[in-house]
N, C-alpha and C positions, 0 to 999 in steps of 0.2 A: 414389521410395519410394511405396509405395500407402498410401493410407490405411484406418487400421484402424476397426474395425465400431464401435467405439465414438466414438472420435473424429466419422464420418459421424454416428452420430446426435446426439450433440451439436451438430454444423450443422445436422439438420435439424431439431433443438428449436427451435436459438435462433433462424430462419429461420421456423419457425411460431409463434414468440413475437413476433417483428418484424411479422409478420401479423396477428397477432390486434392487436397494437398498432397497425396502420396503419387494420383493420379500423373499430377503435373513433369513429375522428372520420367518417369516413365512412358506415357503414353504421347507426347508433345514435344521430347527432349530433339527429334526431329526435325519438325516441321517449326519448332522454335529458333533454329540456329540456320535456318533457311537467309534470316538475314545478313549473314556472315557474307554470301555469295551472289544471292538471287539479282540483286540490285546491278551490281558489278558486271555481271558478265551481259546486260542485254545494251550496257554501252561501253564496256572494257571490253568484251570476250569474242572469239573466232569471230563472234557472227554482228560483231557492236553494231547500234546504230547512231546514228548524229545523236547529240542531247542538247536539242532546241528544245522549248516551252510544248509545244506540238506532241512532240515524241514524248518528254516525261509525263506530260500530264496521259497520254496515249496509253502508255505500261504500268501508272499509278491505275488507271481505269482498268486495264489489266486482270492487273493486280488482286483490286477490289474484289471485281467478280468471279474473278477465277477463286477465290477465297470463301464466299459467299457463294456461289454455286453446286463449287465440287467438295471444298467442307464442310461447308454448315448445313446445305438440302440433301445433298446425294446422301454423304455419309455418317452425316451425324442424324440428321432424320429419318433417312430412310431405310442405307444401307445396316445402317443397328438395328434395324425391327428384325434382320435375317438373324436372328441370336439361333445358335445349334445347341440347346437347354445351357444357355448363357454364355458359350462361346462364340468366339470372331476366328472372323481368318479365314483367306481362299482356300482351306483346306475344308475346313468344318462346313462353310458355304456348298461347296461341294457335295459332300455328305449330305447335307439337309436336303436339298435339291435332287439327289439322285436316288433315296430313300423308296422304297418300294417300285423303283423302274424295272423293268428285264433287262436282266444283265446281260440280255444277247440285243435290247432293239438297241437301234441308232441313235435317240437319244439318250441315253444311259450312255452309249459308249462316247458320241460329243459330249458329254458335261464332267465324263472323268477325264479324258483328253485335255480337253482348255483346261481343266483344273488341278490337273495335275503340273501341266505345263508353265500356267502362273503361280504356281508355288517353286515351280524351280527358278524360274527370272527374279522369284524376290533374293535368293541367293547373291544375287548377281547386285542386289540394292545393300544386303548384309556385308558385300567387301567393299563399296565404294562408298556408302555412308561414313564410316569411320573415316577413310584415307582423306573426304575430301571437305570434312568436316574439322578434324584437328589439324590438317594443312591450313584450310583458311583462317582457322584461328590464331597461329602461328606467324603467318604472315603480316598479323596487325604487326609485330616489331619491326618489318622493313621501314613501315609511316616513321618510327622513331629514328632508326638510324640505318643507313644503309651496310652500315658494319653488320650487322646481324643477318644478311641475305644468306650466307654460305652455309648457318648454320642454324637454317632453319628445318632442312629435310633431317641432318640426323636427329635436331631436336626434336621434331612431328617421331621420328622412326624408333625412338628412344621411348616417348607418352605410347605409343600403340603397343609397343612390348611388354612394357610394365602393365596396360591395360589387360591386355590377352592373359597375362601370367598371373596375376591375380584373380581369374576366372575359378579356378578350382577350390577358392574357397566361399565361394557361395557372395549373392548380393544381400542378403539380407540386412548386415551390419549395415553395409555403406547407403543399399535403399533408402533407410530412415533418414540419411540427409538429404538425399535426389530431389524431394521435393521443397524444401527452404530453397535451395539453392538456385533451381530454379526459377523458385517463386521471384525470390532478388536478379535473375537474368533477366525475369520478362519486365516486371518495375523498371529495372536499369536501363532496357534497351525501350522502354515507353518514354522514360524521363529523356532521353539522348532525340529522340524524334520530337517530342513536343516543343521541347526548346526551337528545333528547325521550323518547324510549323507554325511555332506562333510570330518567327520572323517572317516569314510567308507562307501566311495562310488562304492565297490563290489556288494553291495546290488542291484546295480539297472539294476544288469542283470538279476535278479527278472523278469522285463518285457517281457521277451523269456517264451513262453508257455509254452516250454520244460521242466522246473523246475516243473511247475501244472502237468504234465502228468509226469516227475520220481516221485512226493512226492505221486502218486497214486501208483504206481509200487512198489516204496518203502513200503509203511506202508500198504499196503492192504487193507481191513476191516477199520482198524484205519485211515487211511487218508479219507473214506467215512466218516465215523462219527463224524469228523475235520470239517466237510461241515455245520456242525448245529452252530460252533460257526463260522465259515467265512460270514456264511448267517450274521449276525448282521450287516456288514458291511452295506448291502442295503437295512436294513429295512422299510428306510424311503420312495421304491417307490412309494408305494400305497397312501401315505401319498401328494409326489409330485403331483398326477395325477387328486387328489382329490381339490387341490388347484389350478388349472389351472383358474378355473372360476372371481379368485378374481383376477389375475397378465395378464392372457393371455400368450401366447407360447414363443414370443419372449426375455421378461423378463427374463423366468423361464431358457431359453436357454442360454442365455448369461450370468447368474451368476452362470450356471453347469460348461459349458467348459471354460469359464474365471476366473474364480474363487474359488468355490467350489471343481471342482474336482482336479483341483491342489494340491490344498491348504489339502486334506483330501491324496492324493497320496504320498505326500512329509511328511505329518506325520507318517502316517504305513510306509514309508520306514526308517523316521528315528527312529520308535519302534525297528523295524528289525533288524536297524543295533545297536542298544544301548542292545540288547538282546543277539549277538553275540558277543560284548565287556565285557559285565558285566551280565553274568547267574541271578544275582541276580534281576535284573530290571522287572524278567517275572513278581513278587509278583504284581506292577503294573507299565508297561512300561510306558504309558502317564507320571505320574508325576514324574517319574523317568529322564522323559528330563529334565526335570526342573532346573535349580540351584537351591541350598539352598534359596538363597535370595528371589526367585520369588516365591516358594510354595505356600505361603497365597495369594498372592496376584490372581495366577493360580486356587486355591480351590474359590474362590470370582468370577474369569469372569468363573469356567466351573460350578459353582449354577445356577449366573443369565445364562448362557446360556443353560442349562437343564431346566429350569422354562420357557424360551422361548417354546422350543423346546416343552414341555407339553402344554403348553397353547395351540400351533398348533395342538396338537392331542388335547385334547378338544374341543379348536372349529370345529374341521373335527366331532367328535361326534354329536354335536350340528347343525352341516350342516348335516350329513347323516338321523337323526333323523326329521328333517323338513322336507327331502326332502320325506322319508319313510310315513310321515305323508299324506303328501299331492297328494303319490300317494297311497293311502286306504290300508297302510300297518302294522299304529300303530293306536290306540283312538288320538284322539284330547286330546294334556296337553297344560299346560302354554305356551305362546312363549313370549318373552319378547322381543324387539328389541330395542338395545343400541344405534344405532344411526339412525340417522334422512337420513346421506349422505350415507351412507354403508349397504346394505341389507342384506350381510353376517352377520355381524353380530350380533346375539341373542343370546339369553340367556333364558337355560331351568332349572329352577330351581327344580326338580323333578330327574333330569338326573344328576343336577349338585352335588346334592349331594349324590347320588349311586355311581358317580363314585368319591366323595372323600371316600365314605366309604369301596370302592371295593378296591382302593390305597394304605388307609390305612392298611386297611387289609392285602394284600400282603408285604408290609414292614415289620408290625410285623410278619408275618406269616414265612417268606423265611428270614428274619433276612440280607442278603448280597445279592450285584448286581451278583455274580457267579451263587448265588441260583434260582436269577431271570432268569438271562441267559437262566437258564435249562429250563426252562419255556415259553419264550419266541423266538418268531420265526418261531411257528408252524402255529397259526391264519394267521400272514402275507402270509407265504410261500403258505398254502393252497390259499389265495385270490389270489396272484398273478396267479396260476394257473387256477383260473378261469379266473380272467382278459385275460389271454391264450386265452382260448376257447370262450370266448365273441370276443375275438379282430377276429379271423379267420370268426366270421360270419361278421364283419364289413368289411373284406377286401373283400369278396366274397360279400356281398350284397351291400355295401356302394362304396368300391374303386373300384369295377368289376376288380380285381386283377384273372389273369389266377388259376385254381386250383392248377397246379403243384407247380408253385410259393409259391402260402400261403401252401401247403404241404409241402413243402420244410423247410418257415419260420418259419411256425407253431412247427413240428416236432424238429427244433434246440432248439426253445425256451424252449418244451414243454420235451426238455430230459435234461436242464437246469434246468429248476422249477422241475420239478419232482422229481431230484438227492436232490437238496436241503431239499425237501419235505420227501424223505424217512431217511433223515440223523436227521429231525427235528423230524418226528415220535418216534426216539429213546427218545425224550424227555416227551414224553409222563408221564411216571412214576415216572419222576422229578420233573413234576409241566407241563409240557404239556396240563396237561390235564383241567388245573383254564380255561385257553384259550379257549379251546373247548365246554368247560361245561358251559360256558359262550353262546359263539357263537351257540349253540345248542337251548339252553333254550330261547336266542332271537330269533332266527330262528324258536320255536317252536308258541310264541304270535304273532310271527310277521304271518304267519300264520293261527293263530288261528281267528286271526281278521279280514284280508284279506277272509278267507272263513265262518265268523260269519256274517261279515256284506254282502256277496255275496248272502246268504241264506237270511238274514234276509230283505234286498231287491227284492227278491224275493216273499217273500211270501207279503209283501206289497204292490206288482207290481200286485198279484191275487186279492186285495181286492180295485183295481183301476180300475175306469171310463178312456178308451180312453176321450182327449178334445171335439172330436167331440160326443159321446154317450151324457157327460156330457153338453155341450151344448141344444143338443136335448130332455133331462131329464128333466133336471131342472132349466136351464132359463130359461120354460115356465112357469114353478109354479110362480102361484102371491105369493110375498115375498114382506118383507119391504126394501125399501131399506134406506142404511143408509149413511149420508153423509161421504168424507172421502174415503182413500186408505185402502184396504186390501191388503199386501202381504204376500203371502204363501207359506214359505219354502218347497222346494219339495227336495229328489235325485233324481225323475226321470223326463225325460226332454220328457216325453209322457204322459203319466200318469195324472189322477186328485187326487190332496195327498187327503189322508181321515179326514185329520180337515176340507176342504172345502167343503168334502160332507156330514161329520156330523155336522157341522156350518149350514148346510141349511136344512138336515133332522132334527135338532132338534129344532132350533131355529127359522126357514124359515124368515134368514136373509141373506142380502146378499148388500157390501160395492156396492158405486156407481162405482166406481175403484178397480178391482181385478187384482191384477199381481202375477202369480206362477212363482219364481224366483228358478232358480237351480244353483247351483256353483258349476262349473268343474271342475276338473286337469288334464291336458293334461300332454302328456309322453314329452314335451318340457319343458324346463326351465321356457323361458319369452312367454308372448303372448303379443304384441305391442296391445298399449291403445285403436287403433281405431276398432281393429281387436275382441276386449275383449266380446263386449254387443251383440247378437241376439233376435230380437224381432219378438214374431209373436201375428196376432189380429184376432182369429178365429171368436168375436163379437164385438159390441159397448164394450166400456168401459170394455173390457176382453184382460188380456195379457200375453203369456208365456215369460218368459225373461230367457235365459241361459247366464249366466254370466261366461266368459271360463279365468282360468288363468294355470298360469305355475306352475312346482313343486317347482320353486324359489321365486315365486310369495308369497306379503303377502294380505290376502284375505281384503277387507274394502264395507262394506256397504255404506257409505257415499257417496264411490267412485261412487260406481254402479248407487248409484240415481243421480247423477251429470251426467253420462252418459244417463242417461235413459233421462234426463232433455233436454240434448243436441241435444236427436231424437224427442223430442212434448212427451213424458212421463211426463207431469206432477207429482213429488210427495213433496206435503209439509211434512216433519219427523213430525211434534205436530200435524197431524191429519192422523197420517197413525198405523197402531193396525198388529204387528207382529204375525202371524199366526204357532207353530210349532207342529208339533208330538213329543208326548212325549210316547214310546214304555215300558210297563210290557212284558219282556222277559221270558217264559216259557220252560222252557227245556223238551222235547219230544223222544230223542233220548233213545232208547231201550239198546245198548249197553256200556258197563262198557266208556272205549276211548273215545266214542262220548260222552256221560255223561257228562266227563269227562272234555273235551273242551267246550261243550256248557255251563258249568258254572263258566268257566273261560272267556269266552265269554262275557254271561250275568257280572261278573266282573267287566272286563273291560270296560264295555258300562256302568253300573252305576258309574266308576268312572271316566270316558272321562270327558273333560272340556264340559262345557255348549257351545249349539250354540252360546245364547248371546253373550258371554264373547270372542270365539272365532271369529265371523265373525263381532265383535265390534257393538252388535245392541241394541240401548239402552234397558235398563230392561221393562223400566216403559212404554215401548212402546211392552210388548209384552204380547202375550195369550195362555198359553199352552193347548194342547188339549188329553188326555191321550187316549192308546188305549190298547188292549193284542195281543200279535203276541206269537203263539207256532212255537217254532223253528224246 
């Protein structure tokens, strides 16, 4: 029996209700627990300011807009149209945008630069989201009793451990509740503000601009510099845009403007107005809504939903870091992938634990979520501003949007981010700078690798036969042949590798069956199955094979031969003898800086993961063939 057109759409409601609900712990977990702190620190923190009637209604007005500008316009309307065939993220951004440029003009090389550089400052958002998120949740127990102050860092240092250490077994299990759970945060923390609200509900003239443009008039200088703790409020955009890949648009849209942003509106307004009744609440407004009775029970769901909310910056760590990978930006490390249905996500256990140790560090180090505050704001705000300048080349080359138009769009956004960005700079000296010094030092390997292995492809590309020379060379030599596949890992998808030409200069052997297989990454995500295999037969029993996937793509040997099977490629694995370059890197560079990099280079290429192990090719099926390459 088919089913009827009604019935289908009722599965495909409740199916996108399931979504939007899976959506929620994941993609929000964020910019949801924003009210843990956001509130606190623009009249408790480094930079407080008075909290007369003026001022709150001033940073509720804030508040508003800043929510409603840089969520709901920028990034949920517009920066989601930049989808890289359904993914997000200043990486994928990147990619879509740089796609067909020359990779020697000046634009090509600005849009890999900032974008590469804002994916390494979100690093810098993956260590101090956790630390400064389970700190401020923790700290609700000081409102109970001040006996609890001593032992709230190792209690904070204890939840981050146990979080990080339960990484390697996958979120899957625990995903399926991220979203209930949150669903009950963002309820909880609605029902906690409307209570405030409806005691004063003067507050919500807040929502008139005019309040944000007097609290500037008023405070001068000081209302700029209010801008670095209002920015907390949306820190979590970058974080939203990055996760598009795993929910899609529509999900993510309908649990911002039906639920999310609500439900986070009706909280800050009722901080605002619990701040205006009781001076005393600024210490920390959030659990100041609270009744007595519900304290513990409120420090309990905003733990576990800080522990959410980091897990989502984690795995965005662990996605950027694959994706980085796969476009020739970091070594080959571990990847682990948790499940079998879900390709998101993995697990880096190399990564995973820098960033418990970078975590922890900043806990003990900055001791309070205020301290963090200071800290915090700068990496994102920077990225967003590049997301900026990436998005303007998408609407001019992708949406054929008129110039004037994106000059127009561009220019509001871009004297929004900016304001924020220079108000964050002051934080520099606070702790701004863990951020930076971070996103720099990534920015510098990432780099370093990107143009070690550019060079050192290069020079491997001088010591290679054209297929056709190679043919003309040395398939005439009489040679043994031997029964059996050879295949030979190659990078270049022209080239003859040099274990095949020192395999038959020295041994003048040479398999009945040769395949030089190369594996791509394309500035696409996915590359469809059928689309994946290129074969060419320059002779009998001679094969180039370019094997092409996406940067979401996870790479499998097995696969390839099953394809290769399925076009008359015969290859049986127990009689096929894996062929790779194994490079003695030389450093040659005359100047101190070059030195410098070329043996952080060499480094990092001694300590990359093994092809084997990476492109999953049994061991005992392979034959390494060593060479010297001076850099």
């Amino acid at each position: 029996m088919t089913e009827t057109h009604s019935e289908h759409d009722k599965s495909s409601k409740k199916y996108l209700l399931l979504l939007t609900l899976s959506a929620l712990g994941i993609v929000y977990g964020d910019i949801g627990t924003s009210p843990l702190y956001a509130m606190k620190e623009c009249f408790h923190g480094p930079h407080a300011i008075t909290a007369n009637e003026a001022n709150v209604l001033g940073i509720l007005s804030l508040i508003f807009w800043s929510l409603i500008i840089i969520i709901s316009v920028k990034y949920i309307l517009i920066v989601m149209r930049a989808d890289n065939d359904g993914e997000g993220g200043i990486l994928a951004l990147m990619s879509l945008v740089s796609a067909n440029e020359k990779k020697t003009s000046f634009k090509y090389i600005f849009i890999i630069t900032i974008g590469l550089f804002g994916a390494a400052l979100l690093y810098g958002d993956g260590i101090i989201t956790p630390a400064i998120s389970v700190l401020s949740a923790v700290e609700g127990l000081k409102r109970a009793s001040p006996l609890f102050e001593p032992y709230i860092i190792p209690l904070t240092v204890v939840i981050l451990v146990s979080l990080f250490s339960v990484q390697s077994k996958g979120t899957a299990g625990v995903g399926k509740i991220f979203g209930p759970i949150t669903l009950i945060w963002f309820l909880t923390i609605a029902v906690l503000g409307f209570s405030s609200v409806f005691k004063h509900p003067d507050v919500l003239m807040a929502i008139n601009p005019y309040f944000a443009v007097n609290f500037f008039i008023e405070n001068g200088f000081q209302g700029f510099v209010i801008l670095g703790s209002v920015f907390l409020v949306v820190t979590g955009g970058e974080a939203l845009y990055a996760d598009l890949g795993h929910f899609g648009k529509t999900p993510i849209k309908l649990a911002w403007f039906y639920l999310v942003l609500p439900c986070l509106l009706i909280n800050y307004f009722g901080q605002g107005a619990l701040i205006l009744s009781n001076p005393k609440a600024i210490e920390n407004p959030f659990y100041y809504l609270a009744p007595d009775w519900a304290l513990y029970p409120l420090v309990l769901l905003a733990t576990v939903a800080t522990v959410i909310a980091s897990q989502a910056l984690i795995s965005g760590a662990y996605s950027i870091t694959f994706q980085a990978l796969q476009l020739g930006f970091l070594p080959r490390i571990r990847i682990l992938h948790t499940s079998e249905d879900e390709r998101g996500q993995i697990y880096i256990p190399q990564l995973n634990w820098f960033l418990l140790i970078s975590t922890v560090a900043l806990v003990l180090g900055f001791k309070s979520s205020s301290n963090l505050a200071a800290a915090y704001g700068i990496a994102v705000t920077s990225t967003m501003v590049i997301t900026t300048v990436l998005l303007s080349v998408a609407m001019v080359k992708l949406w054929k949007w008129s110039k004037p138009i994106v000059f127009i769009v561009i220019s509001f956004f871009l004297f929004i981010d900016l304001s924020f960005l220079g108000a964050n700079i002051l934080k520099i000296l606070h702790g701004g700078w863990v951020p930076l010094t971070m996103g720099a030092v990534i920015y510098f390997f990432m780099t370093t690798w990107h143009n070690g292995r550019k060079n050192l492809l290069e020079k491997i590309h001088e010591q290679t036969l054209s297929i056709e020379n190679f043919v003309t060379e040395f398939l005439s030599i009489r040679m043994i042949a031997i029964p059996g596949t050879a295949i030979y890992m190659s990078s270049s998808t022209t080239g003859t590798p040099p274990p095949l030409i020192k395999n038959i200069t020295h041994n003048r052997l040479l398999h009945k069956q040769v395949v030089i297989l190369t594996i791509k990454f394309q500035k696409v995500p996915h590359i469809r199955t059928e689309e994946r295999i290129q074969i060419e037969q320059p002779t009998e029993g001679f094969y180039r094979v370019i094997a092409n996937y996406g940067f979401m793509d996870k790479t499998n040997i097995q696969q390839i031969i099953d394809l290769l099977d399925k076009q008359g490629v015969k290859i049986k694995m127990e009689k096929t003898t894996f062929f790779l370059g194994r490079e003695t890197l030389i450093p040659t560079n005359k100047n101190l800086f070059g030195m410098i990099r070329d043996k952080i280079f060499i480094l990092m290429s001694n300590n990359s993961q093994r092809a084997t192990d990476f492109f999953n090719i049994p061991p005992t099926r392979v034959y390494e063939v060593g060479t010297q390459v001076e850099l």
